[in-house]
C-alpha positions as CSV (number, residue, x, y, z in Angstrom):
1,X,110.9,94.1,95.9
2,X,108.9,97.0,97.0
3,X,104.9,96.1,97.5
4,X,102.6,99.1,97.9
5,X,98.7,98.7,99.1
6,X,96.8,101.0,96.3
7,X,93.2,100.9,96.1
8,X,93.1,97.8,98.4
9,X,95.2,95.7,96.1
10,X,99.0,95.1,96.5
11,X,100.8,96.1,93.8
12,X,104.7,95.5,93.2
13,X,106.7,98.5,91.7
14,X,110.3,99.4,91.7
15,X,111.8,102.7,91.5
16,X,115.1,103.7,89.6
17,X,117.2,107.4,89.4
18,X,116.9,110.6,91.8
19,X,114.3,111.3,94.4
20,X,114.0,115.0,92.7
21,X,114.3,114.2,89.0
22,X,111.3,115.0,86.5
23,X,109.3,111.4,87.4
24,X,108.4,108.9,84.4
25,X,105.7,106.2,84.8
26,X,106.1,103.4,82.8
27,X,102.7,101.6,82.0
28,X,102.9,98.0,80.6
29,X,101.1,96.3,78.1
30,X,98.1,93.5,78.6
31,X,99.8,89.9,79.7
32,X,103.1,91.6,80.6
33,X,105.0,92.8,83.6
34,X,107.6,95.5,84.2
35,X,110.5,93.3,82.7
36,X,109.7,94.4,79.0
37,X,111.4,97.5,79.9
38,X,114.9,96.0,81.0
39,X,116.2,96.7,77.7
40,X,114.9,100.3,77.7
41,X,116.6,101.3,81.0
42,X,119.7,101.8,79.9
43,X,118.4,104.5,77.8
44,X,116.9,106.7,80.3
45,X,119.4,109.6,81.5
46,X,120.5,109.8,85.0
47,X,118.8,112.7,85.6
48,X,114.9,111.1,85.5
49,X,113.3,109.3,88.4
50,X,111.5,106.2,86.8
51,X,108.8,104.4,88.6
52,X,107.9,100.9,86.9
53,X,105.2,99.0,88.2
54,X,102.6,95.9,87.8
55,X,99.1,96.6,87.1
56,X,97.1,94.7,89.6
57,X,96.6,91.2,87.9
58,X,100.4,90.7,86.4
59,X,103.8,90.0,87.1
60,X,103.9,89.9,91.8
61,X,100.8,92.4,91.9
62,X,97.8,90.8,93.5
63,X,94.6,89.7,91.4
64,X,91.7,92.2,92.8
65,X,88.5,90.8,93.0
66,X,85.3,91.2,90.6
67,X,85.8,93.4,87.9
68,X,88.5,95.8,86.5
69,X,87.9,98.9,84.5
70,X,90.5,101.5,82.7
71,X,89.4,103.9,85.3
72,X,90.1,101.4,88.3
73,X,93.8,101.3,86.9
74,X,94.2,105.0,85.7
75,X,93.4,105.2,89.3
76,X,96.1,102.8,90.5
77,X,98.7,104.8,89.2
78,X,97.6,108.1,90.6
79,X,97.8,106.4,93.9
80,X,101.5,104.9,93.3
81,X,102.3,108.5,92.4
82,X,100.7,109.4,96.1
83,X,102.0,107.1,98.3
84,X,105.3,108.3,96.7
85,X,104.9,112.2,97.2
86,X,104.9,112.7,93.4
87,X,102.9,115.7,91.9
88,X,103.3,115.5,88.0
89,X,104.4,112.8,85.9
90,X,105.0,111.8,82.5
91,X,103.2,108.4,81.4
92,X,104.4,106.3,79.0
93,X,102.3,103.3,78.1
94,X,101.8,100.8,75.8
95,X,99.0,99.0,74.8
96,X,96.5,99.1,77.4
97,X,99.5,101.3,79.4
98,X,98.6,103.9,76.9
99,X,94.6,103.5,77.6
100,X,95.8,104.1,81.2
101,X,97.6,106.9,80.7
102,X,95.1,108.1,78.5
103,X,92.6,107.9,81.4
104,X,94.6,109.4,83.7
105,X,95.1,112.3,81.7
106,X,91.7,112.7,81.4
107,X,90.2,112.2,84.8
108,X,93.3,113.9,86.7
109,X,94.3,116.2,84.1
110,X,96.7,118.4,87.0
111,X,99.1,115.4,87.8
112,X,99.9,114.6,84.0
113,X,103.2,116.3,82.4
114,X,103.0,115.1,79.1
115,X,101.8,111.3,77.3
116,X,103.9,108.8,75.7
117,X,101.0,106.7,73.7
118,X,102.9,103.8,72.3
119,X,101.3,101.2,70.2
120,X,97.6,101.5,71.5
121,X,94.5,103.4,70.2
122,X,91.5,105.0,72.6
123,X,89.5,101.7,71.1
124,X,91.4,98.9,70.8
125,X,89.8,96.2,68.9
126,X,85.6,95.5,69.2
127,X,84.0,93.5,71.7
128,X,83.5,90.7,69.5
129,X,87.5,90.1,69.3
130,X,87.6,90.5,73.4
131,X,84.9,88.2,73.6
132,X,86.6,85.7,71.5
133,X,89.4,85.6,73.6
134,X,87.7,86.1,76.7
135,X,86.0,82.9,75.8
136,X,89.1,80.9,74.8
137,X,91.4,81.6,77.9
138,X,88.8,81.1,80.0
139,X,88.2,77.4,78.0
140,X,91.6,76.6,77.7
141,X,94.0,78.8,80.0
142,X,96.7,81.5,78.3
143,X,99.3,78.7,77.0
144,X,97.5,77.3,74.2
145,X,97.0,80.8,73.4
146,X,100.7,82.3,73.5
147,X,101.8,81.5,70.3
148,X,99.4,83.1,68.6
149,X,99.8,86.3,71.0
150,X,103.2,86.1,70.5
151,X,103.0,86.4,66.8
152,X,101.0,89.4,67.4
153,X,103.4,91.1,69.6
154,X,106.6,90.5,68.0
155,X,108.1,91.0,64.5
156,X,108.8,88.1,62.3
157,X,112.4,88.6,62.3
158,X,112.5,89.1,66.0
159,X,110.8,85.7,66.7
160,X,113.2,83.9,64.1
161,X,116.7,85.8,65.4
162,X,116.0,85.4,69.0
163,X,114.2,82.1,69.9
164,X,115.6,81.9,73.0
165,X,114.1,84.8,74.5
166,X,111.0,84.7,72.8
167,X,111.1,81.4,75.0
168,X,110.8,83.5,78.4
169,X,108.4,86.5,76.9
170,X,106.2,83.2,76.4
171,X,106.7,82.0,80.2
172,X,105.9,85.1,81.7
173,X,102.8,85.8,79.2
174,X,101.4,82.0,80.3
175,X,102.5,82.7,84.1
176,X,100.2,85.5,84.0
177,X,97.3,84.7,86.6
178,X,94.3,84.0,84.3
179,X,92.3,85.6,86.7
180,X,94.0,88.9,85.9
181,X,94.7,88.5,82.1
182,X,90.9,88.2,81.9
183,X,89.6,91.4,84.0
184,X,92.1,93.5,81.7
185,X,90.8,91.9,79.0
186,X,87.1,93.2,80.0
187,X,88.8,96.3,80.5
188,X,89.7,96.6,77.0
189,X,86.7,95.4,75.7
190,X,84.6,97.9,77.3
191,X,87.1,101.0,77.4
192,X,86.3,103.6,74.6
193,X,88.4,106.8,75.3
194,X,87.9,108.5,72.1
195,X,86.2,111.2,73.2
196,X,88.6,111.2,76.1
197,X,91.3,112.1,73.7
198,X,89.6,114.5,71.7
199,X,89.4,116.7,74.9
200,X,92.6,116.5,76.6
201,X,95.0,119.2,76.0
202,X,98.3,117.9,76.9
203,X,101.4,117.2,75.1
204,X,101.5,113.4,73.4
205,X,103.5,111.6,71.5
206,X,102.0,108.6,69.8
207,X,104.1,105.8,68.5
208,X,103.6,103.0,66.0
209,X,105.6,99.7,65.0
210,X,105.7,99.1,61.4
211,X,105.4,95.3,62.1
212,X,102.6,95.1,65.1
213,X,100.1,92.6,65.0
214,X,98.3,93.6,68.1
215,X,97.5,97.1,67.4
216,X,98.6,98.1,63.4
217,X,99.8,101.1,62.5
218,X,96.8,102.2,60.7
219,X,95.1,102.0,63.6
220,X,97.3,103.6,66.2
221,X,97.4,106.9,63.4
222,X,93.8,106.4,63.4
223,X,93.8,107.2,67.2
224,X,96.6,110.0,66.8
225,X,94.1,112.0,64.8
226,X,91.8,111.9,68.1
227,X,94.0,114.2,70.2
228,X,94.3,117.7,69.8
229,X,98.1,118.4,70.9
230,X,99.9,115.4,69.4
231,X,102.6,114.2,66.6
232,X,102.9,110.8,65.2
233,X,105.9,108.6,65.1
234,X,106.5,105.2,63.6
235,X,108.8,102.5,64.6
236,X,110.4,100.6,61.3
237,X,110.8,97.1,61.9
238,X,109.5,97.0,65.6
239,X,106.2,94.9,66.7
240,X,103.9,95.6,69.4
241,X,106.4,95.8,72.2
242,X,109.0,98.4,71.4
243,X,111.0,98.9,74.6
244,X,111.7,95.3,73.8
245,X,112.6,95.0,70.0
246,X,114.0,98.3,69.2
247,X,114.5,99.5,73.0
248,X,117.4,102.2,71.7
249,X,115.1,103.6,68.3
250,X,112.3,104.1,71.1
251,X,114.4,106.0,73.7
252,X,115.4,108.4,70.5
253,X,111.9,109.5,70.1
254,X,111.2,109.7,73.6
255,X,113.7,111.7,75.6
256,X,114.0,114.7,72.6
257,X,110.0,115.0,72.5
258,X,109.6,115.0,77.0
259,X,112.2,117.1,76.6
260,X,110.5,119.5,74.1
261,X,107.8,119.6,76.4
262,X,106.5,122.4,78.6
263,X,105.9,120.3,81.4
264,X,109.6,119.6,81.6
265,X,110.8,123.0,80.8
266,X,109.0,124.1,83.5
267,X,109.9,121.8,86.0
């Protein structure tokens, strides 16, 4: 377990591959921690340094005080990147990890490499829907809530063909410190980065799963048309949390378009 101090908060990340190699954030999604990407690791070639982490709030990362906005995260990653002597990056988010990365890009444009934008939009949802939810976890807690969340995250065939594990993605989602489910939450409902992705210039690749219920395809190609240097991939068969349902069709798309990039031909 490595714990870093970043912005005041602790925050737990762990770090995989070689101290030189072209370095790959990995930015997870609202009521999840770094563990969605165990299936996606065995994907990533030898040659990348990886960096996974848990936004403050989730998995062993402390629960700041007061309010949390996309910026405060964005933030929190360029820090991590800091404290570990990294210059440029490629993120790779989903969800609100691609809202992050998104932010990042925009407010530190000379550290990002390229975007991975998976399964997320620069407005996700409208404040009504966050207040909803706001309102119910705060009446009720997250468990009486995970079902339904859980329907929205994962295909249908995924949730019949693999009970068992959809057993532990719902532990960890109700595990989540309420506290910290609920600033992101605010986060969301308040970020708007559409004109943030309208202006940046850097390479992106936005992906979609045919079968999310959390962010729909429509609207993730919706987003797409928002940036200026991106292409748009979709994910047959896969809900809201690719790196877990179809961990090897997402590591196909990834790897070929980083390495199409000039960020990493120029590395």
């Amino acid at each position: 377990m490595e714990m870093l101090e970043v912005n005041g908060v602790a925050i737990h990340t762990h770090e995989i591959g070689p101290s030189d190699g072209p370095t790959l954030f990995f930015a997870n999604s609202l009521g999840t921690d770094f563990r969605i990407w165990q299936k996606f690791i065995p994907y990533i070639p030898n040659s990348y340094k990886a960096i996974f982490y848990d936004k403050r709030g989730h998995g062993l990362s402390e629960v700041a005080p007061g309010s949390v906005s996309i910026s405060d995260l964005a933030s929190d990653i360029v820090r991590i990147a800091d404290a570990k002597s990294v210059d440029t990056f490629c993120i790779i988010g989903v969800s609100i990890g691609g809202q992050i990365g998104l932010e990042v890009a925009s407010q530190y444009p000379d550290r990002i490499g390229a975007l991975v934008f998976s399964n997320s939009a620069p407005k996700i949802r409208d404040e009504e829907f966050w207040d909803t939810r706001i309102q119910s976890i705060s009446q009720t807690g997250i468990l009486p809530a995970a079902d339904r969340i859980l329907e929205m995250w994962f295909s249908e065939d995924f949730r019949n063909s693999c009970p068992i594990e959809l057993k532990g993605w719902k532990a960890m989602l109700s595990r989540i410190p309420m506290d910290g489910y609920l600033a992101c939450c605010e986060a969301l409902k308040l970020g708007d980065l559409r004109s943030h992705a309208s202006q940046i210039e850097h390479e992106t690749l936005v992906i979609a799963g045919t079968e999310d219920g959390s962010t729909p395809p429509e609207l993730v190609k919706e987003g797409y048309k928002q940036f200026k240097n991106a292409q748009f991939k979709v994910i047959h068969g896969s809900g809201h949390l690719p790196p877990i349902e179809k961990p090897k069709e997402f590591a196909q798309l990834i790897f070929p378009f980083i390495e199409s990039t000039k960020w990493y031909n120029n590395l």
